[in-house]
C-alpha positions as CSV (number, residue, x, y, z in Angstrom):
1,X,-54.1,113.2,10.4
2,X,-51.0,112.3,8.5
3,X,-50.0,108.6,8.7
4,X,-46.4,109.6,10.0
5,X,-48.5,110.9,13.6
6,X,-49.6,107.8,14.0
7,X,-46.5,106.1,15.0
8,X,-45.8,108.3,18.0
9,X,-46.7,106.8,20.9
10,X,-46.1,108.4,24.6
11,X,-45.6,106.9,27.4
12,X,-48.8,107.0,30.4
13,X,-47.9,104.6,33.3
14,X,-46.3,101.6,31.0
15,X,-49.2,101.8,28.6
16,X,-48.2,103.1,25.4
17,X,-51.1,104.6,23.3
18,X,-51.5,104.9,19.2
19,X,-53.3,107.8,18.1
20,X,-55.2,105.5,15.6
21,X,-56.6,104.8,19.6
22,X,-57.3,108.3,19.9
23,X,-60.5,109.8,18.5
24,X,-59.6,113.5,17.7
25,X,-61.7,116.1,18.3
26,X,-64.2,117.0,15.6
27,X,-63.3,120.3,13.2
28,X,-65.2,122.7,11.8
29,X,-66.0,122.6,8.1
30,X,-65.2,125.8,7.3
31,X,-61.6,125.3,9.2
32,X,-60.8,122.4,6.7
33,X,-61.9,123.7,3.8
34,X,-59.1,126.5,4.5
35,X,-56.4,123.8,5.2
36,X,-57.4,122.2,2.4
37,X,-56.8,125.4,0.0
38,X,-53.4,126.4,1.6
39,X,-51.4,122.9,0.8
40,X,-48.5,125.4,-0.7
41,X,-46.2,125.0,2.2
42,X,-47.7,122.9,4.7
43,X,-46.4,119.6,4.1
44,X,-43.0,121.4,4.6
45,X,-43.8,123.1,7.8
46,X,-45.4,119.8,9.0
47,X,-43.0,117.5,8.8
48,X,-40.3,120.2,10.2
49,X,-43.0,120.3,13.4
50,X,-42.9,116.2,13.2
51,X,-39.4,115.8,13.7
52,X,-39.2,118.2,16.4
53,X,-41.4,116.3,18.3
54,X,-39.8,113.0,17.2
55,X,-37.1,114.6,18.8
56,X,-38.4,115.9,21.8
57,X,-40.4,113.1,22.8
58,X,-37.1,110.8,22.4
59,X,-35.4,112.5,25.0
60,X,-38.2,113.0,27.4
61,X,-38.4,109.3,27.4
62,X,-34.7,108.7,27.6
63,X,-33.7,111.3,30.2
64,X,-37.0,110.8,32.5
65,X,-37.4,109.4,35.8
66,X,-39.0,106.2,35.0
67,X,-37.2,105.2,31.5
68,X,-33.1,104.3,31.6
69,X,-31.0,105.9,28.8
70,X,-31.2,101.6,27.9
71,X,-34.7,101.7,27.2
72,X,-35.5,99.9,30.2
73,X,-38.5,100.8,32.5
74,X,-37.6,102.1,36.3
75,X,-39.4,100.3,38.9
76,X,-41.6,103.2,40.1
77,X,-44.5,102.6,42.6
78,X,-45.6,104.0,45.8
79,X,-44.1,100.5,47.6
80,X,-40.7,101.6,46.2
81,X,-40.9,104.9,47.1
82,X,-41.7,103.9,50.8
83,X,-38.8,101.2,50.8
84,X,-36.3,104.2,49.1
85,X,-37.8,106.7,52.1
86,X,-36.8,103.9,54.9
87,X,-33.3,103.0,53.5
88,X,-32.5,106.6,53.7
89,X,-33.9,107.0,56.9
90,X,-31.8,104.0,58.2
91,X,-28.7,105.6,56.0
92,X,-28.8,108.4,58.0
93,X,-28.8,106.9,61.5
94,X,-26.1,104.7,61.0
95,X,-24.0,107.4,60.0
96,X,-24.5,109.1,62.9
97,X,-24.3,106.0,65.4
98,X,-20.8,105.2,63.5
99,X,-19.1,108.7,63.9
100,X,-15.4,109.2,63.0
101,X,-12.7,107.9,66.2
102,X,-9.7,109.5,67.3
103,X,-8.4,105.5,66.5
104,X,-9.9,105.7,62.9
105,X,-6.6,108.0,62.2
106,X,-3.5,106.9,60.6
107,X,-0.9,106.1,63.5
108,X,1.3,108.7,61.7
109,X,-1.4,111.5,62.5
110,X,-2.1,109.5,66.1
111,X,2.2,109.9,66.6
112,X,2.4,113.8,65.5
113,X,-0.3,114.5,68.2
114,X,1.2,112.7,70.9
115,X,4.3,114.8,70.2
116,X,2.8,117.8,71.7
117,X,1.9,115.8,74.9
118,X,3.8,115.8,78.3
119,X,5.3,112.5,79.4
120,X,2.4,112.3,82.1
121,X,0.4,112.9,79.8
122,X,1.5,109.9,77.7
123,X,1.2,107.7,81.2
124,X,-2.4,108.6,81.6
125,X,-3.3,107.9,78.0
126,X,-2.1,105.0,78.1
127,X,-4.2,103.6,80.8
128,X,-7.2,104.5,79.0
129,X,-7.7,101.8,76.8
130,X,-5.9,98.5,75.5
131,X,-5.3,99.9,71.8
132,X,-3.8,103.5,73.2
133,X,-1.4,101.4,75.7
134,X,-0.1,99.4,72.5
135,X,0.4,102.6,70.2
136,X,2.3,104.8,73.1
137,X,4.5,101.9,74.5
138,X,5.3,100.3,71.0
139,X,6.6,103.9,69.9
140,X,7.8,105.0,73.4
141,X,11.4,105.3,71.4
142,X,10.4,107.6,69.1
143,X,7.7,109.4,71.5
144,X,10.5,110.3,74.1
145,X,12.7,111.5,71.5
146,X,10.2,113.9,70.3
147,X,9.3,115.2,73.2
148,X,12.7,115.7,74.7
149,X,14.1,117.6,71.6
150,X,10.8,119.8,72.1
151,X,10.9,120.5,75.5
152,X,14.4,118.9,78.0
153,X,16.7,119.4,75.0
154,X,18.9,121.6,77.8
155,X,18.0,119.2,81.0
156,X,18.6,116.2,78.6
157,X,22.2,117.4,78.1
158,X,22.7,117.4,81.8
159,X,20.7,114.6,83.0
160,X,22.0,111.5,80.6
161,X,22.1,108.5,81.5
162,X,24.1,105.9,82.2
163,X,25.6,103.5,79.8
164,X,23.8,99.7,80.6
165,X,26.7,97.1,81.2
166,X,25.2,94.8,78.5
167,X,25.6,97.6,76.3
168,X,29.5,97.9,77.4
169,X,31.9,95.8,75.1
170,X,33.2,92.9,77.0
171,X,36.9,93.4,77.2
172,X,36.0,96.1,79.3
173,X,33.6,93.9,81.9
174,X,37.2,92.6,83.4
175,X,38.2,95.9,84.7
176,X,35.0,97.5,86.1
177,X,34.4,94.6,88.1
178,X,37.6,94.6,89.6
179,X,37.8,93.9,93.7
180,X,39.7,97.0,94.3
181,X,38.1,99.1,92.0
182,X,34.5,98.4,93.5
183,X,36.2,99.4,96.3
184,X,37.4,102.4,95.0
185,X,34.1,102.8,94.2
186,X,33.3,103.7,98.6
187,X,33.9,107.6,97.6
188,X,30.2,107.8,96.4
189,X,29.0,106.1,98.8
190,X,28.9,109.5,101.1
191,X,25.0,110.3,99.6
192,X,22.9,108.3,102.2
193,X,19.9,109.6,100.3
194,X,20.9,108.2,96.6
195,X,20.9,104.3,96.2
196,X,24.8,102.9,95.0
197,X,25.1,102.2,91.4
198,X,24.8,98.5,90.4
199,X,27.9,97.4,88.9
200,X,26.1,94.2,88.0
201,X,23.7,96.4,86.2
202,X,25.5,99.6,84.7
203,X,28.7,100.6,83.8
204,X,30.2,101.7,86.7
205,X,32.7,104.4,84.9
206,X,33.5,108.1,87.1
207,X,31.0,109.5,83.9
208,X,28.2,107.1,84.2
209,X,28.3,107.3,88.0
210,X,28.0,110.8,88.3
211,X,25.2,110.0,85.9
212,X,23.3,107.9,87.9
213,X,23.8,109.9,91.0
214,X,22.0,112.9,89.1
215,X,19.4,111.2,88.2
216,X,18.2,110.0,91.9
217,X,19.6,113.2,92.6
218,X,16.3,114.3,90.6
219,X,14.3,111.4,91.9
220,X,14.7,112.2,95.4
221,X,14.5,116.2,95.4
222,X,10.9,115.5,93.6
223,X,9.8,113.6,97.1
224,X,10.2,116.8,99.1
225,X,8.1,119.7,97.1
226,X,5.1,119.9,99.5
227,X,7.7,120.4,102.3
228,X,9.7,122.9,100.9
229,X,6.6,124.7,99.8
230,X,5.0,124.7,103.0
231,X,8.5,125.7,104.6
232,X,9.0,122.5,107.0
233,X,12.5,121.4,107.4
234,X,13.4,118.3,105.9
235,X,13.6,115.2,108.1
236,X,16.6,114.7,109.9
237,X,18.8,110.8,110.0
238,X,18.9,109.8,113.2
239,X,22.1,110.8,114.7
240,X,25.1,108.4,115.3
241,X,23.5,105.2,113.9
242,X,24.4,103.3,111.0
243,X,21.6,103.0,108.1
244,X,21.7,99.8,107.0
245,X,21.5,98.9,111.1
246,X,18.1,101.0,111.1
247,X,17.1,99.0,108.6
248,X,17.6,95.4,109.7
249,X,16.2,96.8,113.3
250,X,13.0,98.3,111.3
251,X,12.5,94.7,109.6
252,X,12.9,92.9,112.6
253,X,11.0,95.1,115.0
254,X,7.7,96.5,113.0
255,X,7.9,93.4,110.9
256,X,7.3,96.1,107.3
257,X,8.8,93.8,104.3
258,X,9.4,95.8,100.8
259,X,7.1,97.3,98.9
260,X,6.9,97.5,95.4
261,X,7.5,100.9,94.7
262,X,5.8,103.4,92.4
263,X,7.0,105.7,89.6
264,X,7.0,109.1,91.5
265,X,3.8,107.8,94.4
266,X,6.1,108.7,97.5
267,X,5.6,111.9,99.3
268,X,6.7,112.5,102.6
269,X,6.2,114.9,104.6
270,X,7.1,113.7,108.4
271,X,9.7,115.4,110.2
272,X,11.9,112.7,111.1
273,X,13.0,109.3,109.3
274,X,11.0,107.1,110.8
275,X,12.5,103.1,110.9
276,X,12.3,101.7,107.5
277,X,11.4,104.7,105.7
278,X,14.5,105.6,104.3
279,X,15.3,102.3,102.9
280,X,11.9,102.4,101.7
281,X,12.6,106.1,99.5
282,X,16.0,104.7,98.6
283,X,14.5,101.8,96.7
284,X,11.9,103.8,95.3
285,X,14.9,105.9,93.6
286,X,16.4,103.0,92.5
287,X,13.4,101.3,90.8
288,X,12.7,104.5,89.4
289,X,15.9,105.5,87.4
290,X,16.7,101.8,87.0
291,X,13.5,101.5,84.9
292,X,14.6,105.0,82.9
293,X,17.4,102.7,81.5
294,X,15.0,100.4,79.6
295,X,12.2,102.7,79.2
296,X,12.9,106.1,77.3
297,X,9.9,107.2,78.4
298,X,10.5,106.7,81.9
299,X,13.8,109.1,81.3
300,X,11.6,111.6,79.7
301,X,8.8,112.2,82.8
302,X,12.1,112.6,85.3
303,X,13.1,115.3,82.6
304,X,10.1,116.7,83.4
305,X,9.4,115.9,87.1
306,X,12.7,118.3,87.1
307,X,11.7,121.3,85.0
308,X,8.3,121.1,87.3
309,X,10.0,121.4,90.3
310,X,13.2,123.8,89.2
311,X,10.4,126.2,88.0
312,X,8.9,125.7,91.1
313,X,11.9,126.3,93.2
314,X,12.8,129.4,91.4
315,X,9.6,131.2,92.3
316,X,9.8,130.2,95.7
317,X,13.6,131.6,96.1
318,X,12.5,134.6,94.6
319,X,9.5,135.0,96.8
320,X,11.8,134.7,99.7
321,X,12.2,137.8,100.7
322,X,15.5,136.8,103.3
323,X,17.4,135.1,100.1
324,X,18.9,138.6,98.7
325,X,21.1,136.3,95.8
326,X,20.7,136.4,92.8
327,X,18.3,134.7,91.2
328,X,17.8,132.8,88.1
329,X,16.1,134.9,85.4
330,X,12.5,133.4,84.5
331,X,9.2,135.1,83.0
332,X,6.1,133.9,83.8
333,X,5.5,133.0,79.9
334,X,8.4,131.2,80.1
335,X,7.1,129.0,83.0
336,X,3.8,128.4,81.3
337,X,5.3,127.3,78.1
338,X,6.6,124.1,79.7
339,X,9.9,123.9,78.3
340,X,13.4,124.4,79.1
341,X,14.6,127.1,76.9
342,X,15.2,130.1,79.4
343,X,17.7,127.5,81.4
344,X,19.9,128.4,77.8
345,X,20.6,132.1,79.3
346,X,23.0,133.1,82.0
347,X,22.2,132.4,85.4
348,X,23.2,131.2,88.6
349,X,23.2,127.7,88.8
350,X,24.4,124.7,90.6
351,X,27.1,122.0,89.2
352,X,27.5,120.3,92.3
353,X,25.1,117.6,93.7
354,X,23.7,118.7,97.1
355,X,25.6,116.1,99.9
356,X,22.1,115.9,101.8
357,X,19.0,116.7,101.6
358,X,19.5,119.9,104.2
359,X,20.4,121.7,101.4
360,X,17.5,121.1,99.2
361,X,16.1,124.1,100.9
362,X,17.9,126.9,99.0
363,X,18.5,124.8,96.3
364,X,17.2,126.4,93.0
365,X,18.4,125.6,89.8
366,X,20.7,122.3,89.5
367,X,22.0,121.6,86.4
368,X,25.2,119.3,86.7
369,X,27.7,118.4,83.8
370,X,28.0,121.8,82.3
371,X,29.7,125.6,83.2
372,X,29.0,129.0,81.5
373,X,32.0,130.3,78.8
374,X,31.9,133.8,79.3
375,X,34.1,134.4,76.2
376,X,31.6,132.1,74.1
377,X,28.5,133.8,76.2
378,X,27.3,129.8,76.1
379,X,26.9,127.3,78.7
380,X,29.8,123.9,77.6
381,X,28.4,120.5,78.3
382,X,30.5,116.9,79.0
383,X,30.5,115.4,75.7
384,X,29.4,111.9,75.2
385,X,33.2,111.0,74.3
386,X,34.2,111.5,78.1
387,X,32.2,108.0,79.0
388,X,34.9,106.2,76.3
389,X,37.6,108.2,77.7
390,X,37.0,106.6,80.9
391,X,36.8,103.2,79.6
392,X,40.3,103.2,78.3
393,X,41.6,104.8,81.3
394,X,40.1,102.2,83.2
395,X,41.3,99.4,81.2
396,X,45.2,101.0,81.3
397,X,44.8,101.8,85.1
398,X,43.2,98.7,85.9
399,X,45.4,95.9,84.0
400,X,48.5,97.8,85.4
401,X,47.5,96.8,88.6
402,X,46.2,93.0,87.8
403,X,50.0,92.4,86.6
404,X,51.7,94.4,89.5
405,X,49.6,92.1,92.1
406,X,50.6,89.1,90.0
């Protein structure tokens, strides 16, 4: 065998082998005699065979299993193959135990979902878990805005609220808390079921008490749904006897102190006031819309505790078969879709408060602060400028009269 052979080696477990080990298999005479007579040629055609195999054993032991490109051996036994098979295994149910969370997503991602939910909605995620509370109350700002432009954008324009009296610029603070102004301020007073304005709390202006009266306005029609439903009249106030007297006689009598009240918990369905209850559903209203002036979220589920119950009181005028008015025009796609956008047509609709609660029963759409321009064939909402209109009225009117009396 040429001299050249003997230098490849091949690779059998880590053992490399020589082929001056290897004993090669004995040859017929005859067979080498005819080698021996054709050496025209053959050295050329062998060492073109010995370089292809120079080169084809280099790259099986490069490229194989068990060698690195480096040279270096792979650690190769059935020991590592069993440890390989059980890190793998272990791999694979970890992966599984550690699935991907709804709070593994960006907040960005977590916000655009929560855009498509309902303000309730909002309130019951919330209470599921410590993390979720943070995320919906640290973003309630921009959470309510969302939502609002997506689904109250028309209720919104209707149902503001009122401007807080911190947020008021102090020159003005002199002149809404004047004596005879507050008592000027007796002509709302004539709702016994909304709560007074606090002109401790808000500012007080003809605009941001009209504001606050729609609002409980809202608050209190939402009590009386399973009543109207059903077709029972609302409970009456006891005839010729002062509220506030009713409720100093309930406290002393039944002995019932306040309650803290709930955001929208009070349903009531008795026929007649007993003692203490209406003081108790005034305070609820107040709690309620006095929280919506901290909490934009809180302003967002009145939005739509009203769109609930307006699409509830349209079907159920319009399923009266004695109410022959008109009614307001509403598909049943447009009540499923949860928003406000059919309230943009023309349609009957009322501006005006109702005085008491008597008049919840044919009440159908209300929708203060705006009026229908035929000529524009658009409804016209107050503007926002109307609440700093006030203010400067106020201040005029008001110092007049503080240098008349002096």
């Amino acid at each position: 065998m040429d001299p050249e052979t003997t230098d490849l080696a091949i690779e059998a477990g880590g053992l490399r082998l020589s082929a001056d080990h290897v004993q090669p298999p004995s040859m017929p005479i005859q067979a080498a005699e005819a080698i021996a007579d054709d050496n025209d040629g053959a050295d050329a055609i062998h060492n073109h065979q010995t370089s292809e195999a120079r080169a084809e054993a280099t790259k099986a032991v490069t490229d194989s299993d068990r060698v690195t490109a480096s040279g270096n051996l792979k650690i190769r036994s059935k020991r590592t193959e069993r440890l390989k098979k059980k890190m793998l295994k272990k791999r694979s149910k970890k992966t599984v135990s550690d699935a991907t969370h709804v709070l593994h997503l960006p907040n960005e991602v977590l916000l655009s979902i929560a855009t498509f939910l309902r303000p309730s909605d909002l309130f019951r995620l919330s209470r599921t878990c410590s993390v979720l509370y943070d995320l919906v109350w640290h973003n309630q700002t921009f959470l309510a805005r969302e939502i609002i432009a997506a689904r109250y954008s028309t209720i919104e324009k209707c149902f503001k609220l009122p401007v807080p009296l911190a947020e008021v610029d102090s020159s003005f603070h002199q002149p809404l808390k004047h004596p005879s102004r507050i008592e000027a301020l007796a002509i709302h007073r004539r709702y016994r079921h909304i709560p007074v304005a606090d002109h401790d709390l808000i500012c007080t202006c003809l605009t941001c008490v009209l504001r606050w009266n729609g609002l409980c306005n809202v608050v209190d029609f939402s009590y009386w749904q399973t009543p109207l439903d059903k077709g029972e009249p609302m409970p009456a106030f006891p005839r010729n006897r002062d509220p506030k007297q009713e409720e100093s006689d309930a406290d002393e009598t039944l002995n019932c102190p306040r309650k803290k009240p709930h955001l929208m918990s009070i349903p009531y369905t008795t026929s007649e006031l007993t003692p203490g209850m209406h003081r108790t559903i005034v305070d609820n209203t107040n709690f309620i819309v006095s929280k919506a002036l901290d909490s934009p979220l809180v302003h967002a589920s009145i939005l739509e505790c009203h769109l609930k119950n307006t699409v509830a009181a349209i079907r159920r005028q319009a399923s009266n078969k004695s109410n022959q008015r008109k009614h307001y025009p509403m598909t049943d796609a447009q009540a499923a879709s949860e928003t406000d956008d059919f309230l943009n047509t023309n349609g009957p609709s009322t501006p005006d408060l109702p005085f008491s609660r008597d008049n919840y029963d044919f009440l159908e759409v209300l929708m203060p602060a705006r009026t229908w321009i035929k000529e524009r064939q658009a409804w016209a909402y107050v503007p926002d400028e109307l609440h700093e209109r006030d203010l400067e009225w106020l201040a005029k009117r008001w110092t007049e009269s503080s240098e008349k009396a002096s």
